[in-house]
C-alpha positions as CSV (number, residue, x, y, z in Angstrom):
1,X,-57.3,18.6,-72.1
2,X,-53.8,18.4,-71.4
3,X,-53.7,22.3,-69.9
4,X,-56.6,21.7,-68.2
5,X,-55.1,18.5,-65.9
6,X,-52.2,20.4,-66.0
7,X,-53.6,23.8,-64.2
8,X,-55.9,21.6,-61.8
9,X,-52.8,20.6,-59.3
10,X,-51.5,24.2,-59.6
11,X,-55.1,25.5,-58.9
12,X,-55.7,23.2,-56.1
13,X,-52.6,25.0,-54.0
14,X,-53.5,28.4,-55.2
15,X,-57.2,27.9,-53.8
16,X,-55.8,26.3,-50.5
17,X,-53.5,29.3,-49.6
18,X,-56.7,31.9,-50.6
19,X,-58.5,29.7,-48.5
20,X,-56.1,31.0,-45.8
21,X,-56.6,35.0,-47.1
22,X,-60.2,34.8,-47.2
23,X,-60.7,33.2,-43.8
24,X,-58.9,35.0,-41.5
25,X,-60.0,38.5,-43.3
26,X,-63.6,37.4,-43.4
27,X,-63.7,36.8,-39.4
28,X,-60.9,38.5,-37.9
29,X,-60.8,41.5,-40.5
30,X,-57.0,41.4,-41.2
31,X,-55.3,40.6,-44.2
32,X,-52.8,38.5,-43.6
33,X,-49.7,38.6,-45.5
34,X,-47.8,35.8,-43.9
35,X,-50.0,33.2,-45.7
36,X,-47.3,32.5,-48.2
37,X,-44.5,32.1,-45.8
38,X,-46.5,29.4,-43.7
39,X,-46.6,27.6,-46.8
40,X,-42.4,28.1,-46.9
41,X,-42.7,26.5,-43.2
42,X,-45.0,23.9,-44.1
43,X,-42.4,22.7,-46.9
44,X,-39.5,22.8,-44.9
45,X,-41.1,21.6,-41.9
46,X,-42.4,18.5,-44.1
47,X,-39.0,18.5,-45.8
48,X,-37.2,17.5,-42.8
49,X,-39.6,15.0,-41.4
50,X,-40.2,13.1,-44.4
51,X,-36.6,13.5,-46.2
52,X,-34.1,14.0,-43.0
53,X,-35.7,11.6,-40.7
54,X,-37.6,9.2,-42.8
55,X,-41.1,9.7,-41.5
56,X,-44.1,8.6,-43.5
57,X,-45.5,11.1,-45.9
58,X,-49.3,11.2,-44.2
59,X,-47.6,11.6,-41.0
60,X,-45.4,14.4,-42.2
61,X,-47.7,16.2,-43.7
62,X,-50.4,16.1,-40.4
63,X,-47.8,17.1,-38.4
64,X,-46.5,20.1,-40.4
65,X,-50.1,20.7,-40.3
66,X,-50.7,20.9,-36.9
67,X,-46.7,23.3,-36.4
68,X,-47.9,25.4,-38.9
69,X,-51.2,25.9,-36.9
70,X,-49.2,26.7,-33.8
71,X,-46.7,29.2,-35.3
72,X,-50.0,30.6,-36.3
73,X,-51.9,30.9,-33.0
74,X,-48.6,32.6,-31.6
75,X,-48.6,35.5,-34.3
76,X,-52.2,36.1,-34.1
77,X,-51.8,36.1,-30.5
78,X,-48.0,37.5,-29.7
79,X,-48.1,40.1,-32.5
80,X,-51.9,41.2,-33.5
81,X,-54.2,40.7,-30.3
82,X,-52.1,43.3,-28.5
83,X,-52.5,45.6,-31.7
84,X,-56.4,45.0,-31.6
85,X,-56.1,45.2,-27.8
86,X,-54.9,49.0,-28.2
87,X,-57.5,49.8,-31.2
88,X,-54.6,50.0,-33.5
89,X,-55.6,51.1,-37.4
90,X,-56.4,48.3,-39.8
91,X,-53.0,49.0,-42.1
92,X,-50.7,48.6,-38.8
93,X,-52.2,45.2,-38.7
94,X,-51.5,44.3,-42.3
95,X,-47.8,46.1,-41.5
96,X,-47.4,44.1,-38.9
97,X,-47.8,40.9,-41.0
98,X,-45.6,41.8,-43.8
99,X,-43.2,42.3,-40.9
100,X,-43.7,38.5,-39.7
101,X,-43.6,37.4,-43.3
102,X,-40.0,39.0,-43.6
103,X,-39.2,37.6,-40.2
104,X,-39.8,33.9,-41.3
105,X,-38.2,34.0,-44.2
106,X,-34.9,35.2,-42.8
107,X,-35.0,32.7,-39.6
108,X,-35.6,30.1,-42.6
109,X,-32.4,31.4,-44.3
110,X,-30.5,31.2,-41.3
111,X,-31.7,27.6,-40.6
112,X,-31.8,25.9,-43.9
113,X,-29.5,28.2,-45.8
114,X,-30.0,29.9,-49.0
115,X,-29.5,26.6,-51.1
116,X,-32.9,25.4,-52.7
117,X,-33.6,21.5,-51.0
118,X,-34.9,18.6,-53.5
119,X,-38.1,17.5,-51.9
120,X,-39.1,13.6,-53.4
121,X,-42.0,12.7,-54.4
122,X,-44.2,10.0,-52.1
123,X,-45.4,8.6,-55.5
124,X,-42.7,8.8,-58.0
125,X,-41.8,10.9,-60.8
126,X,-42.9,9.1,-64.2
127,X,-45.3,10.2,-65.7
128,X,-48.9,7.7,-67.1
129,X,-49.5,7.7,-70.2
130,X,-53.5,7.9,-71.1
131,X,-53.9,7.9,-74.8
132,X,-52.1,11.3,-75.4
133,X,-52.4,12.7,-72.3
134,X,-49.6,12.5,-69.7
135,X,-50.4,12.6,-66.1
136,X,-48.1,12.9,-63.5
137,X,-48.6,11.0,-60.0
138,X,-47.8,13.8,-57.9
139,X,-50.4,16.2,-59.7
140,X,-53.1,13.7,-58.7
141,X,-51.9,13.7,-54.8
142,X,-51.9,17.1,-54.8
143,X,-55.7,17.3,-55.9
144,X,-56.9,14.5,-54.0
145,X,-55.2,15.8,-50.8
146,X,-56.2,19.0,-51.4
147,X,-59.9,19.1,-52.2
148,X,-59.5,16.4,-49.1
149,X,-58.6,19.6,-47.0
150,X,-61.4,21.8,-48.3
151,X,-64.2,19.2,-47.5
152,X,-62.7,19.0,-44.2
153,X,-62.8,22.8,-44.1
154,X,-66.7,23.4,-45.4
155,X,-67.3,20.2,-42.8
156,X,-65.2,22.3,-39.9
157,X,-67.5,25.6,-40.4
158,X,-70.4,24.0,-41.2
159,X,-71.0,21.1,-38.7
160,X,-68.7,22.1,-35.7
161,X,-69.6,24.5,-32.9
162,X,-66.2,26.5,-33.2
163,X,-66.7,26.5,-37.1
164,X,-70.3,28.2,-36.6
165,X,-68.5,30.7,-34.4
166,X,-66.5,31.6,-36.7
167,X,-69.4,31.8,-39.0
168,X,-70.6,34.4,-36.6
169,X,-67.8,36.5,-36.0
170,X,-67.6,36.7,-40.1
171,X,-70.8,38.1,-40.7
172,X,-70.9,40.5,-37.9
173,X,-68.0,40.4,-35.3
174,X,-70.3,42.7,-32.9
175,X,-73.4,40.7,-32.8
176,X,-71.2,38.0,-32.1
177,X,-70.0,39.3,-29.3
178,X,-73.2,40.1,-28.0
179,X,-74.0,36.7,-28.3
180,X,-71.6,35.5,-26.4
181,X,-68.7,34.5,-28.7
182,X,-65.2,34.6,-27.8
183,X,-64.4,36.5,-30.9
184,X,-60.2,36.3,-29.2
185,X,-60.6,32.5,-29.2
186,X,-62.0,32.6,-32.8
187,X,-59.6,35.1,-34.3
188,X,-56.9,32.5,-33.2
189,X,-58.3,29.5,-34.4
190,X,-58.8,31.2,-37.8
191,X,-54.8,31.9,-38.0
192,X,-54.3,28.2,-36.9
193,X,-56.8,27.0,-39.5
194,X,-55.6,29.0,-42.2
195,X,-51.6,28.4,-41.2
196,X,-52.7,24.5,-41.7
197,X,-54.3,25.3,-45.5
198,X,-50.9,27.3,-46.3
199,X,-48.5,24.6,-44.8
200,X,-50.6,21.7,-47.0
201,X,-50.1,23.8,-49.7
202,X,-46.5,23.6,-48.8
203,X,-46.0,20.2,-48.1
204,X,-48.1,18.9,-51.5
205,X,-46.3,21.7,-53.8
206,X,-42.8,20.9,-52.6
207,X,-42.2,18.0,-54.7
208,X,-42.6,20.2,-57.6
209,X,-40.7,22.7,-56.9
210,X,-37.8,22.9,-54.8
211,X,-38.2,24.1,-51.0
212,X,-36.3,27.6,-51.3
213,X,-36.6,30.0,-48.0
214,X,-38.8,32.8,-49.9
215,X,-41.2,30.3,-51.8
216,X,-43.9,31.7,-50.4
217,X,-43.2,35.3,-51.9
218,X,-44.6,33.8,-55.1
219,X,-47.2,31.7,-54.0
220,X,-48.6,33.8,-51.2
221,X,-48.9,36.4,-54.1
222,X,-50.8,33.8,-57.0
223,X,-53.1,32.9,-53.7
224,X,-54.1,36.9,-53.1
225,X,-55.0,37.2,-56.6
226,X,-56.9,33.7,-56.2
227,X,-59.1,35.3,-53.2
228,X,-59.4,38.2,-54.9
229,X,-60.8,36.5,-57.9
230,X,-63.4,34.6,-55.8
231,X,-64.4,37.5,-53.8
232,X,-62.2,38.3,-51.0
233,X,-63.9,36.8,-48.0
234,X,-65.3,34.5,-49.5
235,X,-64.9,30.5,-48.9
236,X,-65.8,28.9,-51.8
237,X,-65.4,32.0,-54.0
238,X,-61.5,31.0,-52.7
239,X,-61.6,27.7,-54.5
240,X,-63.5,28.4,-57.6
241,X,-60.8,31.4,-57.8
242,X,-57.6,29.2,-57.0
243,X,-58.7,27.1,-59.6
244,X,-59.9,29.5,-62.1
245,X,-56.6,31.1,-61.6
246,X,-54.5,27.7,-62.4
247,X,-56.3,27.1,-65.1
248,X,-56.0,30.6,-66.8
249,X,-52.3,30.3,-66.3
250,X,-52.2,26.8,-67.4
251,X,-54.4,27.6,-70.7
252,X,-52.3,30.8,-71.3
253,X,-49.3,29.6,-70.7
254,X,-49.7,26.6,-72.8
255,X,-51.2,29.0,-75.8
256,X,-49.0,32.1,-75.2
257,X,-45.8,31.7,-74.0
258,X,-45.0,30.2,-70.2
259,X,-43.2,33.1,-69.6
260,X,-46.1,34.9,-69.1
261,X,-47.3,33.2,-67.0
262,X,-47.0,36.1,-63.7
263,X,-48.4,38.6,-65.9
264,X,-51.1,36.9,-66.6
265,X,-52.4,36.6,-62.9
266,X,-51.9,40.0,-62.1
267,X,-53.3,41.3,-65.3
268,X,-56.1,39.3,-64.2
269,X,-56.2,40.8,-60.6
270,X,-56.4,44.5,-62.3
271,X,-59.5,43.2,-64.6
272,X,-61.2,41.6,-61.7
273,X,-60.6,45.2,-59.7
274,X,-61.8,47.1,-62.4
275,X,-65.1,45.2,-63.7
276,X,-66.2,43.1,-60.6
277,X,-64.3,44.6,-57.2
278,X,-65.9,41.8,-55.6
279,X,-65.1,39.2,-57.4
280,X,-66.5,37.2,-60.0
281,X,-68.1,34.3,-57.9
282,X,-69.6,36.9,-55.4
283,X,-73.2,36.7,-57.0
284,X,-73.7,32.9,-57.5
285,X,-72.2,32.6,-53.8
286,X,-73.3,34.9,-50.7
287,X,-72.4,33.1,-47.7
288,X,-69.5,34.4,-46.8
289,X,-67.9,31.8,-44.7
């Protein structure tokens, strides 16, 4: 019982940043490997609004939110419209966002410097005892605020009129068009919606780790192999993967050795290739988005 409360905060952050992979390929068809480095500007962004200049936690967390969300609106729309725009192939695309990835992470170096920043923890440090289980504050906020974010996400595509658009575009971009969907107008607001799952991933892991300028390398990674594990595309195939994934390392980790804890994950990302390429939630869960 102990691994599994332990892997449940680690899963929640891996399924919000797959959130961010499966969204943006399932409408826009691109996969976007700057996900993790928006959660290394969600971090730093909360990092100096809550710890430099005092602000309140909620408040620095909706407004590294909402930066994130910009910085994402401006790649999709600086760096990958124009490529679209010109019929560009599918891997310039993907080139093109390793190349923002590597560009964020060094404009973070030559910000914050290569010195790793202690981020506190809104709730404190010590640890509850329940009977023999220990849980730690922070582990709790990060669950809560993050299956917070995913209801607000399955309410967003389900109930809104933008969400249904994107809805649209994912299950057949040129039928939305001929609908009349603004498929430009949705590719961006899938960037800023999945820039604002990476940068509360940021903002609710930081605590636990320390806010370095390439912790996204790392994350960004577990959250590929999270999507991949749900079904690539797939929304809640994203969760049930993030959290299958967290626990899996958790449960290994705890029975094995934490030091494998890396290879576990990617051993698991060649299984999941090799027996069920689309992942193993695809059949209980068809809806794409």
């Amino acid at each position: 019982m102990q691994y599994f409360l332990n892997g449940l905060p680690i899963g929640a952050i891996y399924a919000l940043v797959a959130l961010g992979y499966s969204l943006i390929y399932a409408s826009a068809g691109v996969l976007n490997w700057s996900q993790g480095d928006m959660v290394m500007l969600g971090a730093y962004i909360g990092y100096l609004l809550y710890r430099l200049l005092g602000i309140n936690f909620v408040v620095s967390l909706g407004v590294s939110m909402v930066a994130v969300a910009l910085i994402g609106m401006l790649v999709e729309r600086s760096v990958l419209r124009p490529l679209r725009k010109r019929q560009a192939p599918a891997i310039n695309m993907v080139i093109a966002t390793l190349g923002v990835a590597i560009i964020s992470r060094n404009i973070a170096l030559v910000i914050w410097g290569p010195d790793a920043q202690a981020f506190p923890s809104p709730v404190g440090s010590s640890s509850v005892q329940m009977g023999s289980l220990s849980i730690i504050p922070q582990d709790i906020l990060i669950v809560s605020v993050g299956l917070a974010v995913m209801l607000f996400l399955q309410y967003f595509l389900g109930y809104t009129r933008e969400g249904k658009a994107l809805r649209a575009v994912a299950q057949d971009r040129a039928a939305a068009i001929l609908m009349g969907v603004d498929v430009k107008n949705s590719d961006a607001l899938a960037f800023a919606v999945s820039s604002m799952m990476g940068a509360a991933a940021g903002i609710l892991i930081a605590p636990v780790f320390f806010v370095t300028f390439n912790m996204g390398s790392g994350i960004g990674l577990k959250g590929f192999v999270a999507a991949v594990v749900g079904g690539l595309g797939n929304i809640p195939g994203a969760i049930a993967g993030g959290f299958f994934l967290g626990l899996t390392e958790s449960m290994a980790g705890g029975k094995i050795s934490s030091g494998y804890r890396d290879v576990i994950a990617f051993v698991l990302l060649i299984l999941v290739l090799w027996l069920k390429p689309s992942g193993l939630f695809s059949r209980r869960i068809h809806q794409k988005v």
